[in-house]
Backbone as CSV, one residue per row, in Angstrom:
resi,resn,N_x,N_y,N_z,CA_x,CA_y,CA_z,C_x,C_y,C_z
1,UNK,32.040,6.150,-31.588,32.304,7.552,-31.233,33.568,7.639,-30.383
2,UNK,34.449,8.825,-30.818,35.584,8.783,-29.965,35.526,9.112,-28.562
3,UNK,36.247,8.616,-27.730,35.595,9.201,-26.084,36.597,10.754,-26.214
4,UNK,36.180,11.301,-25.189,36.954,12.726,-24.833,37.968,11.942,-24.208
5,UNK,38.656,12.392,-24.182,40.293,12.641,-23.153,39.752,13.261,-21.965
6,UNK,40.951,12.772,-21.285,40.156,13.117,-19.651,42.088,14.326,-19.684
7,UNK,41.253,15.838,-19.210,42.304,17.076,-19.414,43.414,16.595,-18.768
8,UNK,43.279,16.883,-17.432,44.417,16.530,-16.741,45.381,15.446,-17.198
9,UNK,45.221,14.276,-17.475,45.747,13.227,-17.866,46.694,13.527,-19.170
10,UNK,45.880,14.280,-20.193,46.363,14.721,-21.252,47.728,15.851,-21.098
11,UNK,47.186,16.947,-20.211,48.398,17.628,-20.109,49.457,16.874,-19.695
12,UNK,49.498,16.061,-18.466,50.235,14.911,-18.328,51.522,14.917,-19.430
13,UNK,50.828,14.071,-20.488,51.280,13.398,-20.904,52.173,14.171,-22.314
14,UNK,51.463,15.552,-22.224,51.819,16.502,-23.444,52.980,17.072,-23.432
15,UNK,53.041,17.677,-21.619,54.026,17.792,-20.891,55.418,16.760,-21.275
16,UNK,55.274,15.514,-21.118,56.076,14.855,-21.088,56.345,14.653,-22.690
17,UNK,55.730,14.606,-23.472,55.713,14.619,-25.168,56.703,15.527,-25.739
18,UNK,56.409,16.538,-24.881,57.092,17.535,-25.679,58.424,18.465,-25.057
19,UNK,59.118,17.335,-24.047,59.960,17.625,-23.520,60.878,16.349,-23.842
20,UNK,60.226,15.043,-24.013,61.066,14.071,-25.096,61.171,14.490,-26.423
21,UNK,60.896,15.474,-27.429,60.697,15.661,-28.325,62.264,16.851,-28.586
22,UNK,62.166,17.363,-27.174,63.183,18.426,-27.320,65.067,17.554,-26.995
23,UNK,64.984,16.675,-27.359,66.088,15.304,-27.473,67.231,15.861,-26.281
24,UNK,66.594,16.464,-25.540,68.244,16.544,-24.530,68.053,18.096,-24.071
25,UNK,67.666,18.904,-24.406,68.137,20.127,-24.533,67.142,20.902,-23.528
26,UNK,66.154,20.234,-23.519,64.910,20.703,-22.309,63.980,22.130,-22.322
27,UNK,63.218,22.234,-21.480,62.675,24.221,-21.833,61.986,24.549,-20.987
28,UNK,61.899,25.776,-20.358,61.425,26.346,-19.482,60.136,26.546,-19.156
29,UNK,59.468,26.682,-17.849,58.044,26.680,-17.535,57.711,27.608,-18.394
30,UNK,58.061,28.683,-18.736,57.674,29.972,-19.143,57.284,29.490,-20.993
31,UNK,58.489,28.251,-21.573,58.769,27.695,-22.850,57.214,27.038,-22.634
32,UNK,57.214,25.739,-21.649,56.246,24.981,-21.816,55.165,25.784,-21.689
33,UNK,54.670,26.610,-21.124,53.290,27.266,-20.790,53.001,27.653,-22.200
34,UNK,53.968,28.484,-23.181,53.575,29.005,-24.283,53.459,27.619,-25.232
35,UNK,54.120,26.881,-25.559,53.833,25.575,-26.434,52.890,25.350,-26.472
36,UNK,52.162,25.299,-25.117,50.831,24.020,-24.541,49.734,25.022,-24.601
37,UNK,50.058,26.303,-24.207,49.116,27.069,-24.341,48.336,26.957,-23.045
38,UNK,48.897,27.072,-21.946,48.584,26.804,-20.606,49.324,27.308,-19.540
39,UNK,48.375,27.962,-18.942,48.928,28.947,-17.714,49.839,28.391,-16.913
40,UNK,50.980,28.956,-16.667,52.237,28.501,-15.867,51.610,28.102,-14.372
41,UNK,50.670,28.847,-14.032,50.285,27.958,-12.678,49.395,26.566,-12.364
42,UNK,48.536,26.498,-13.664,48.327,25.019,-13.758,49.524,23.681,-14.346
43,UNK,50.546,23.962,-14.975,51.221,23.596,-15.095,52.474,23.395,-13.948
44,UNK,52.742,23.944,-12.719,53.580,24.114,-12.205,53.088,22.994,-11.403
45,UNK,52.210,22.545,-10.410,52.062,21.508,-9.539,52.357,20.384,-10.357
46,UNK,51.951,20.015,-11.912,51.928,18.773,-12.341,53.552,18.755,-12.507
47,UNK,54.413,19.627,-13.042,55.682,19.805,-13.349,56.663,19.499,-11.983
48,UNK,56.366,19.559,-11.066,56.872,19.128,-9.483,56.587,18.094,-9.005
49,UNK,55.403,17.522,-9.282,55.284,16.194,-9.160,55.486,15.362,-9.842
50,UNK,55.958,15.111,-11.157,56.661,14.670,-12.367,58.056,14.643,-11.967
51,UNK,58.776,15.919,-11.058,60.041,15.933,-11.168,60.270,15.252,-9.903
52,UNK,59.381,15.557,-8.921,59.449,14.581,-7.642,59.467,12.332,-7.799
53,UNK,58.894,12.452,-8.645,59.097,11.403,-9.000,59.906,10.991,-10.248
54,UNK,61.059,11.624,-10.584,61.922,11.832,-11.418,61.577,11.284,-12.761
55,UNK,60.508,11.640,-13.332,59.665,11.310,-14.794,60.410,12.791,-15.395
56,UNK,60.557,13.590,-14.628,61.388,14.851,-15.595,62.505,15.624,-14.793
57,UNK,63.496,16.105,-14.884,64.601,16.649,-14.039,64.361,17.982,-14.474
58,UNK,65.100,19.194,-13.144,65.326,20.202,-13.695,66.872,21.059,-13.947
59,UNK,67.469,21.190,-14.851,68.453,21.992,-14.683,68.831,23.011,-13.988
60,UNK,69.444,22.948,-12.908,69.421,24.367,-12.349,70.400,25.306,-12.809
61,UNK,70.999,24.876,-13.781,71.928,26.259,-14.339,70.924,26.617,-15.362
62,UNK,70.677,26.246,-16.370,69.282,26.793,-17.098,68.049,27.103,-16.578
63,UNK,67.376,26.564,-16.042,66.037,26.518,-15.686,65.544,25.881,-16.583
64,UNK,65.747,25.150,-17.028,65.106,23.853,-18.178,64.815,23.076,-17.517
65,UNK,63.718,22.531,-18.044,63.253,20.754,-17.469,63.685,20.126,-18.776
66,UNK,64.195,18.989,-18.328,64.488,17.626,-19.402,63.759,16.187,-18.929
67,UNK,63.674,15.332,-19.292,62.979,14.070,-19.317,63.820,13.485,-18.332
68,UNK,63.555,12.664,-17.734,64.360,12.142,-16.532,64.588,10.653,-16.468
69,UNK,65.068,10.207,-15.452,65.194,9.002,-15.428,64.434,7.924,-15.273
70,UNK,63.082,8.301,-14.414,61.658,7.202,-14.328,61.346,6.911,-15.962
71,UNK,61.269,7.962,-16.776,61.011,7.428,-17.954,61.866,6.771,-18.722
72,UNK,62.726,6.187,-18.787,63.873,5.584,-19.121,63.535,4.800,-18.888
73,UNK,63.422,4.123,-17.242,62.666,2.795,-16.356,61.954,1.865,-16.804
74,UNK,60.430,3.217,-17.151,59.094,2.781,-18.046,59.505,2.283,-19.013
75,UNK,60.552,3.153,-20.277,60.610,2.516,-21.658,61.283,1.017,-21.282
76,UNK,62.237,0.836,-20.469,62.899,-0.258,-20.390,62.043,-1.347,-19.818
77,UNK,60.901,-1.323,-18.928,59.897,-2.368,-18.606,59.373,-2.695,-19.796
78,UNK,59.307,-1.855,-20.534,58.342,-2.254,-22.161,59.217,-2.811,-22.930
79,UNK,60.530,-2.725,-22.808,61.531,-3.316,-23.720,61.403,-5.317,-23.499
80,UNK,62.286,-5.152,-21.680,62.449,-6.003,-21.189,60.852,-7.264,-21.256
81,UNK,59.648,-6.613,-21.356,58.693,-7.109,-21.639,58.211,-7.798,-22.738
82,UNK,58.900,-7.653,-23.934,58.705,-7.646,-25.255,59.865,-8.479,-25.824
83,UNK,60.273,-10.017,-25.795,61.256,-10.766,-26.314,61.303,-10.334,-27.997
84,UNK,60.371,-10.221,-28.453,60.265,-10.085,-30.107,60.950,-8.492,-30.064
85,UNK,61.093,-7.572,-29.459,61.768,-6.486,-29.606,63.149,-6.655,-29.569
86,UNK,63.657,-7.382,-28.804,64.679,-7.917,-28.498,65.442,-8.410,-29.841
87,UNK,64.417,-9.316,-30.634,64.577,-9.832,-31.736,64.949,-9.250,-32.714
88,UNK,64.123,-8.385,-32.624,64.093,-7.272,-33.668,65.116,-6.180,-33.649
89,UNK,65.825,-6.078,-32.464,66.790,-5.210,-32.309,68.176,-6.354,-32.620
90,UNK,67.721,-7.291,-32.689,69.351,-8.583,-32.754,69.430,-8.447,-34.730
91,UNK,67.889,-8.585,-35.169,68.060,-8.691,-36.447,68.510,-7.051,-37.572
92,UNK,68.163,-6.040,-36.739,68.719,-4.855,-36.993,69.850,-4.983,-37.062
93,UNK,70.941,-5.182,-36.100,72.788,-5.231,-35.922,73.090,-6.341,-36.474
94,UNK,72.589,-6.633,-37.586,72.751,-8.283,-38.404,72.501,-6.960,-39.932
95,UNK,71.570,-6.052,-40.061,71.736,-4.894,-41.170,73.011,-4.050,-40.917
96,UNK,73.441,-3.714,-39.511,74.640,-2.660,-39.358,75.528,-3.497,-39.742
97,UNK,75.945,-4.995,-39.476,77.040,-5.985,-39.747,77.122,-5.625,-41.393
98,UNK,76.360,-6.169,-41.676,76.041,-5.711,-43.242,76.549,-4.795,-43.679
99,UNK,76.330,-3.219,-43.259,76.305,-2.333,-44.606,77.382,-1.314,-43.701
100,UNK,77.521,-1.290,-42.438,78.191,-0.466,-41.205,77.604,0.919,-41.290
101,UNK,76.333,1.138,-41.336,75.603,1.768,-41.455,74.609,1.892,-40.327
102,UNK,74.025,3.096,-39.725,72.916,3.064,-38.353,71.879,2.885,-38.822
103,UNK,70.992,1.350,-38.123,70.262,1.161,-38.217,68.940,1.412,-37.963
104,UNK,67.537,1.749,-38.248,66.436,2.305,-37.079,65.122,1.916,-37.768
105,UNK,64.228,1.342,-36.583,63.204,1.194,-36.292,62.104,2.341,-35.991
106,UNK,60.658,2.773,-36.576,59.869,3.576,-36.179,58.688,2.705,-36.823
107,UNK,57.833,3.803,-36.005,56.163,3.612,-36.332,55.062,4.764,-36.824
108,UNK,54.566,5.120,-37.318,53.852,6.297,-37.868,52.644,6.397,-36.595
109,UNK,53.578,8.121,-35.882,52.526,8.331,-34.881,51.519,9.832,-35.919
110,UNK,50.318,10.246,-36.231,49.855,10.808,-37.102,50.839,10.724,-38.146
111,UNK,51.034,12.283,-38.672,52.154,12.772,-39.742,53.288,12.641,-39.462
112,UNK,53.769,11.887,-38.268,54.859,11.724,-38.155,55.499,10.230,-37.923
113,UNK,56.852,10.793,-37.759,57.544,8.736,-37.641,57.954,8.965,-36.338
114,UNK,57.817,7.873,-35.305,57.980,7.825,-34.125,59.265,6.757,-33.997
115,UNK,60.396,7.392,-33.464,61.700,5.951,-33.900,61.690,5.260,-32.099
116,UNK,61.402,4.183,-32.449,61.040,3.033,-31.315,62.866,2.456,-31.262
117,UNK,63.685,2.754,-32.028,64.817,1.796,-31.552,65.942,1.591,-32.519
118,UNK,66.941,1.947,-32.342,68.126,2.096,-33.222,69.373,1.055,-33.145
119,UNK,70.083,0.945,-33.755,71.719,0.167,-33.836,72.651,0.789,-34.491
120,UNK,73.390,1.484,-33.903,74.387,2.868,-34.385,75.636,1.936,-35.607
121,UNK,75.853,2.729,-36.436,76.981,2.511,-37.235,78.081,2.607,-36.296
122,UNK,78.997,2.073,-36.707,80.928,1.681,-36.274,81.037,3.091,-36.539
123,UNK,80.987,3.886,-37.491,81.845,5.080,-37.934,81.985,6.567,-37.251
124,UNK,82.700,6.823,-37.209,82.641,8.102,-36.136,81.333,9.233,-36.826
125,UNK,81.072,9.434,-38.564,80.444,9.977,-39.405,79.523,9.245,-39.308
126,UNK,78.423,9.522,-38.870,77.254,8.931,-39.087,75.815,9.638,-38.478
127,UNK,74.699,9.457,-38.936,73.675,9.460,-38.756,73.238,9.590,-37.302
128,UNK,72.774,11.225,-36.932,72.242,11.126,-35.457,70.705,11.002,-34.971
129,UNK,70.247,10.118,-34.564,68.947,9.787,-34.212,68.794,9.486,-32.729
130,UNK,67.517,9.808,-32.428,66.739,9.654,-30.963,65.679,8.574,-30.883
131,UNK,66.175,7.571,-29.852,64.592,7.182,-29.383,63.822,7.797,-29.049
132,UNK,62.511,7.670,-29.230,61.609,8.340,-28.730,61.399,9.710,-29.596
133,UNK,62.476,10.173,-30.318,62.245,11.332,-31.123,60.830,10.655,-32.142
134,UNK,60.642,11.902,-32.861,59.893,12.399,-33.921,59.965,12.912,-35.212
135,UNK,60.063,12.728,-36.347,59.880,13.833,-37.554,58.861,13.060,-38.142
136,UNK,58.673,14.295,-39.639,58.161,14.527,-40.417,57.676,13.074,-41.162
137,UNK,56.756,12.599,-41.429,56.758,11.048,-42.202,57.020,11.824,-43.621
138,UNK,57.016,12.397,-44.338,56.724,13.438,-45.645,58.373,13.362,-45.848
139,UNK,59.017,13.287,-44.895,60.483,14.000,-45.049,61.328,12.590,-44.960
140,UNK,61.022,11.696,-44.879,62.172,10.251,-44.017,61.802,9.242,-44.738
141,UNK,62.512,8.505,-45.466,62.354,6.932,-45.869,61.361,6.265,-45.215
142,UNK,61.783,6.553,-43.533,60.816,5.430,-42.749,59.644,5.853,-43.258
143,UNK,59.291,7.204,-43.207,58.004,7.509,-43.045,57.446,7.733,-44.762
144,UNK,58.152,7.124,-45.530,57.066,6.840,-46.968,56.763,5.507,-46.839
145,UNK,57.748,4.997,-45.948,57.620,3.118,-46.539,56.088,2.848,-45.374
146,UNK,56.200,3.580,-44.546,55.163,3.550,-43.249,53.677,4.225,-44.009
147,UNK,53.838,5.454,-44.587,52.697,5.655,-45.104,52.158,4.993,-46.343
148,UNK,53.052,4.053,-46.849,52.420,2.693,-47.967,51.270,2.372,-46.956
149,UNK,50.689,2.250,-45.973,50.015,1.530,-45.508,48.858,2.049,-45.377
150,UNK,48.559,3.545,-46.212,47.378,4.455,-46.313,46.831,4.282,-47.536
151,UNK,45.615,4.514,-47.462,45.411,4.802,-49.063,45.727,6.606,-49.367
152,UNK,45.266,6.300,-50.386,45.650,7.722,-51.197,44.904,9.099,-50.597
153,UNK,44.019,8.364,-50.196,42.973,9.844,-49.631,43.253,9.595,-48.234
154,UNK,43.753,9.115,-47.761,44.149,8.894,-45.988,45.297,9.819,-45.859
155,UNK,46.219,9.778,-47.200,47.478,10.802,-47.113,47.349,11.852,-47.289
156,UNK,46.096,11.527,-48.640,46.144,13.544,-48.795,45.030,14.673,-47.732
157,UNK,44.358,13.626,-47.110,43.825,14.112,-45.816,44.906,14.095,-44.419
158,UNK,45.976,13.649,-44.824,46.750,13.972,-43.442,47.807,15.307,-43.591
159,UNK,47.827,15.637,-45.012,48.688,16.648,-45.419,47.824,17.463,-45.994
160,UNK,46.549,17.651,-45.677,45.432,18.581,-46.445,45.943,20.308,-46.150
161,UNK,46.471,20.591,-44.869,47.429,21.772,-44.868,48.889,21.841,-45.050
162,UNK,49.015,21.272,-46.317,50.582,21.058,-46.192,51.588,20.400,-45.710
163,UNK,52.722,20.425,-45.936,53.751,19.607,-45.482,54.919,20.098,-44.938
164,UNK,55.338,19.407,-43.822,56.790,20.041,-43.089,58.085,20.199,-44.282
165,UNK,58.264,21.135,-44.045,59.686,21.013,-44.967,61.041,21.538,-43.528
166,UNK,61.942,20.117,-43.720,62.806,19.773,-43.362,64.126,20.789,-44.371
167,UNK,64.506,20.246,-45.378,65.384,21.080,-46.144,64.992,21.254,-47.610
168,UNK,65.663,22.036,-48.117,64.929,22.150,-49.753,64.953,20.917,-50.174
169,UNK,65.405,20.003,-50.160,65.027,19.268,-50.300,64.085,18.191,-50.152
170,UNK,63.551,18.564,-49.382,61.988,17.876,-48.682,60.952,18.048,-49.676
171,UNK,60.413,16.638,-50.353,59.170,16.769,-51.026,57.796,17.470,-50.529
172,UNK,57.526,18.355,-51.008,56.309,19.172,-50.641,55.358,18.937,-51.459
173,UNK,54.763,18.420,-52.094,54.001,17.706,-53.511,53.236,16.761,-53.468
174,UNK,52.370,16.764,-52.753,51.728,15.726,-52.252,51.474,14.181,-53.386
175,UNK,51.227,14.723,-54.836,51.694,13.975,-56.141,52.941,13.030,-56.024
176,UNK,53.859,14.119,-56.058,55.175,13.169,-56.075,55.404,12.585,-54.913
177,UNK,54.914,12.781,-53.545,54.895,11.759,-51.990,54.360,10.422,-52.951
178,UNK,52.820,10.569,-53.037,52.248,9.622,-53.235,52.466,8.853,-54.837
179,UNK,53.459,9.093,-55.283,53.909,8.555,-56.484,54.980,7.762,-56.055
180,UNK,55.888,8.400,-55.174,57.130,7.575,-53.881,56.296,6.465,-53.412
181,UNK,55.433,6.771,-52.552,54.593,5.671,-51.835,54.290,4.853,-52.497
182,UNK,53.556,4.714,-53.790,53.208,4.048,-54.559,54.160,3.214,-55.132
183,UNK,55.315,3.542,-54.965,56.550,2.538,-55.785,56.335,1.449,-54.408
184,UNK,56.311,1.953,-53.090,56.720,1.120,-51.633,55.641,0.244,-51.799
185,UNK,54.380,0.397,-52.314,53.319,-0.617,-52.581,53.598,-1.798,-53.320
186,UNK,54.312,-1.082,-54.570,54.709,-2.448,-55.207,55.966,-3.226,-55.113
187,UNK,56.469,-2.872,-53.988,57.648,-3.884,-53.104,59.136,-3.094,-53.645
188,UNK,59.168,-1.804,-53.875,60.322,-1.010,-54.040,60.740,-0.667,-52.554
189,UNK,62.047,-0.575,-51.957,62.204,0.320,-50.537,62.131,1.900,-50.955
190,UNK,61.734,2.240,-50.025,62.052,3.868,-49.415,63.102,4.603,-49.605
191,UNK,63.298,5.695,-50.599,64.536,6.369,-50.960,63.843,8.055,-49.755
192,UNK,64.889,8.446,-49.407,65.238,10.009,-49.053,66.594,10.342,-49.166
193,UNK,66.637,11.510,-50.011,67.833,12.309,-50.146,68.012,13.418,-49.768
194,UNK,68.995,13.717,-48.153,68.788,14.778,-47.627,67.830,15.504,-47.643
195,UNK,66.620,14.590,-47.370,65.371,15.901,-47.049,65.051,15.874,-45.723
196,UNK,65.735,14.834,-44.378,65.314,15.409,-43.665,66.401,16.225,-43.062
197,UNK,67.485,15.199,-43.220,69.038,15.757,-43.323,70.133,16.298,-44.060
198,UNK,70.323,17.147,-44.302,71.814,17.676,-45.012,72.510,16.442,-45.264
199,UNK,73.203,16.257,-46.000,74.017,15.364,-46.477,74.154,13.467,-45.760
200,UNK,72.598,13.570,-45.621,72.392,11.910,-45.333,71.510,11.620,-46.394
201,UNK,71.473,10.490,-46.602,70.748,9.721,-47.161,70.303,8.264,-46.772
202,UNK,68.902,7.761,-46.667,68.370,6.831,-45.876,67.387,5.930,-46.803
203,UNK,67.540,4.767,-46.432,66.332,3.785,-47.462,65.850,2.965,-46.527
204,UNK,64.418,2.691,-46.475,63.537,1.981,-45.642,62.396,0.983,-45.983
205,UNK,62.247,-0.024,-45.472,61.174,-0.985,-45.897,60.319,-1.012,-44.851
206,UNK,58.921,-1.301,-45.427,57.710,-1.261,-44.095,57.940,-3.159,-43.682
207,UNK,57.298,-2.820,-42.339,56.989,-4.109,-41.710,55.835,-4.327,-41.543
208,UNK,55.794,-5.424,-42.245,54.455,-5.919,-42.308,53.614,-7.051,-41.935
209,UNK,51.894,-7.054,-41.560,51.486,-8.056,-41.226,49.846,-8.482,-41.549
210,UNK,49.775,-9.523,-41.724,48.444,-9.754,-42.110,47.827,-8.153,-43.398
211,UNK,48.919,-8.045,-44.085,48.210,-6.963,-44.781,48.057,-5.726,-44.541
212,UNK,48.970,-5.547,-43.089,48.547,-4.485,-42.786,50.265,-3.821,-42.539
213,UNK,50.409,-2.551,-42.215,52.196,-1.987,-42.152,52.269,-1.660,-40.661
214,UNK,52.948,-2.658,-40.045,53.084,-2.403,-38.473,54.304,-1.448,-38.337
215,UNK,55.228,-1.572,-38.925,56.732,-0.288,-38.790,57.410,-0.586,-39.756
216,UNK,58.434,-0.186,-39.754,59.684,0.110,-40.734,60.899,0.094,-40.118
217,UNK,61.713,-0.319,-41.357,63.165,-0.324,-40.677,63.761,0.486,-41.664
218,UNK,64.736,1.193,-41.371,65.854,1.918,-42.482,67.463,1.803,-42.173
219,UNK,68.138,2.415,-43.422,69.520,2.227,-42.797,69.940,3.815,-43.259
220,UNK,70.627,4.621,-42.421,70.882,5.895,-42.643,72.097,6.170,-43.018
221,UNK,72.850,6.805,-44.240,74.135,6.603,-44.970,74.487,8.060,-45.401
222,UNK,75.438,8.750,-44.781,76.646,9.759,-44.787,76.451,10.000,-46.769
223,UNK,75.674,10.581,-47.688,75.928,10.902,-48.983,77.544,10.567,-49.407
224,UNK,78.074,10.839,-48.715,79.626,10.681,-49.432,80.311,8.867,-49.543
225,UNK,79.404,7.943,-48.831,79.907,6.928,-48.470,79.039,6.245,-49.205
226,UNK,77.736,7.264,-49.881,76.391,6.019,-50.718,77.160,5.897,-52.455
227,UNK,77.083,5.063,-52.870,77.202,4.577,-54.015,76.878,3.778,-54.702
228,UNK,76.303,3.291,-55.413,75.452,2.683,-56.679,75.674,0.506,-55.454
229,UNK,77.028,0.204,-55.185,77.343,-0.705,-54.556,77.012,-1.025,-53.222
230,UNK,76.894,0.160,-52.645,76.076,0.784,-51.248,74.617,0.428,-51.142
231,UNK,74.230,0.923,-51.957,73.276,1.173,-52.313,72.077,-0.554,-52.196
232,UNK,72.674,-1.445,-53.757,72.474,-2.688,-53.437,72.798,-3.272,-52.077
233,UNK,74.106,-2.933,-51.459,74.241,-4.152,-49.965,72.783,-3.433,-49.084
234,UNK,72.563,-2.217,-48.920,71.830,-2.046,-47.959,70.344,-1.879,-48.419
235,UNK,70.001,-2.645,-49.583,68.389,-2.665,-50.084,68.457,-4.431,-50.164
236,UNK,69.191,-5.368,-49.797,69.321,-6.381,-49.963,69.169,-6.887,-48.640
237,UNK,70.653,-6.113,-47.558,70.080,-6.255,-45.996,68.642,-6.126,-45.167
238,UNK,68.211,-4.930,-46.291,67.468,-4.569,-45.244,65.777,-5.430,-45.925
239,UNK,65.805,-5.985,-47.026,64.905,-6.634,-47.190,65.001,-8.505,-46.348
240,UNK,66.473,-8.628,-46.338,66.324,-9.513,-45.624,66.115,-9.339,-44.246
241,UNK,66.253,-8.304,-43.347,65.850,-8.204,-42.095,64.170,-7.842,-42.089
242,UNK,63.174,-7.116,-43.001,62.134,-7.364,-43.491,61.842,-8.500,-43.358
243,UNK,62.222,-9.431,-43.884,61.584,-11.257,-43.988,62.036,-11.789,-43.154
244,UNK,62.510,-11.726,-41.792,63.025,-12.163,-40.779,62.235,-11.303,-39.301
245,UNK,61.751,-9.953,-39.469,61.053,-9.646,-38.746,59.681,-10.197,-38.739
246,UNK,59.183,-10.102,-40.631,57.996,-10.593,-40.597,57.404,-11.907,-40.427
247,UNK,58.339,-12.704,-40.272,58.814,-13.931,-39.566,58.391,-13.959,-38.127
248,UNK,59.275,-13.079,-37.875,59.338,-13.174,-36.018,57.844,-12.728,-35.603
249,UNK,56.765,-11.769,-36.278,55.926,-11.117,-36.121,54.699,-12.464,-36.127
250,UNK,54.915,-13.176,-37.349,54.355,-14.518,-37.070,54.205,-15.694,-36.026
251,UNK,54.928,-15.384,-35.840,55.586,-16.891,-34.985,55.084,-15.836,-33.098
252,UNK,55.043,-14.952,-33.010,55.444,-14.212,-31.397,54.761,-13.412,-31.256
253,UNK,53.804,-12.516,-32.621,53.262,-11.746,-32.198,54.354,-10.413,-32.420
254,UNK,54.182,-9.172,-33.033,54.939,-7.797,-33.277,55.382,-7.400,-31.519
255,UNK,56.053,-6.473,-31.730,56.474,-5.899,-30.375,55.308,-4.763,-29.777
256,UNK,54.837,-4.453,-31.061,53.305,-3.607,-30.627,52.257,-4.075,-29.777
């Protein structure tokens, strides 16, 4: 049986969820109260003591709160903690060497892809991503090669109300998702074409272990720069950084 969540703790942490989620740009007590669905005065003591201990800052020309610097700290104790992350971030910029393309790491938090860790392309044109951000698994390479690791009724129960649509181009079809997925089962990578982005295009392989899909890696590519030659270097890289993580995952244990 699942335990309850203990409230307080939760707002906590929802608070802080959904002010990393807003990648920089931050939002007001008045923003957060309506999101969370919670009265600005229970929210205001936890929001001061968060900022007192600089887990969130406030803008004073906006009145926005943004994520602050204690959490930065935290992620970096978990980094610095984790040699196989380390690894895994050395064998990523061994895919950017490769293809000069931004590299990224996520994990499927529900319906979505949670990106744990990136390696930016050389090119001034390229692919903008957040740690710690969020999208759509329905909409992103990462997040078909990540949902290979469901069965069929695990997906269509996670999209039983539908699916985010990112741009017209975003598969909404729960058929054709799980016809995508189904190629990632039988050892194809992860295609998206501008569905979560306008004129990017991204291919991703799951990471895997004992049978089971611990994350994914992808490489994210400017449409104008992908080409049939492209295409091969960075489904070749990125399967070899695949067999080199799942390597490292052996030998050390995942970064999870």
């Amino acid at each position: 049986m699942k335990q309850e969540q203990h409230r307080a703790t939760a707002r906590v942490l929802d608070i802080l969820e959904y002010l990393a989620a807003a990648n920089g740009d931050g939002h007001t007590l008045t923003e957060l109260a309506a999101a969370l669905d919670a009265p600005k005065s229970s929210l205001f003591p936890i929001i001061h003591t968060l900022a007192e201990r600089k887990y969130i800052q406030l803008e004073r020309d906006t009145g926005k709160y943004c994520i602050g610097i204690g959490t930065y700290a935290l992620g970096e104790s978990f980094v610095a903690g984790k040699d196989s992350m380390e690894l895994t971030l050395q064998a990523m910029s061994r895919v950017v060497s490769d293809c000069e393309e931004t590299c990224q790491l996520a994990v499927l938090d529900g319906d979505k892809v949670l990106y744990l860790g990136k390696v930016d392309s050389p090119h001034a044109i390229r692919m903008i991503s957040h740690v710690g951000a969020r999208l759509p698994a329905n909409s992103t390479a990462l997040g078909k090669a990540l949902l290979s690791g469901l069965t069929d009724s695990e997906v269509r129960e996670l999209y039983a109300e539908g699916m985010h649509q990112m741009t017209e181009h975003t598969i909404n079809d729960i058929d054709v998702l799980l016809e995508q997925i189904n190629q990632v089962r039988g050892g194809a990578p992860a295609w998206e074409r501008e569905e979560s982005n306008l004129h990017i295009s991204c291919c991703a392989v799951p990471i895997c272990s004992k049978g089971k899909v611990l994350a994914a890696v992808s490489v994210s590519v400017p449409i104008f720069r992908l080409d049939e030659d492209k295409e091969r270097v960075v489904t070749a890289s990125l399967f070899r950084a695949k067999k080199e993580i799942e390597q490292l995952s052996e030998e050390r244990g995942f970064f999870l």
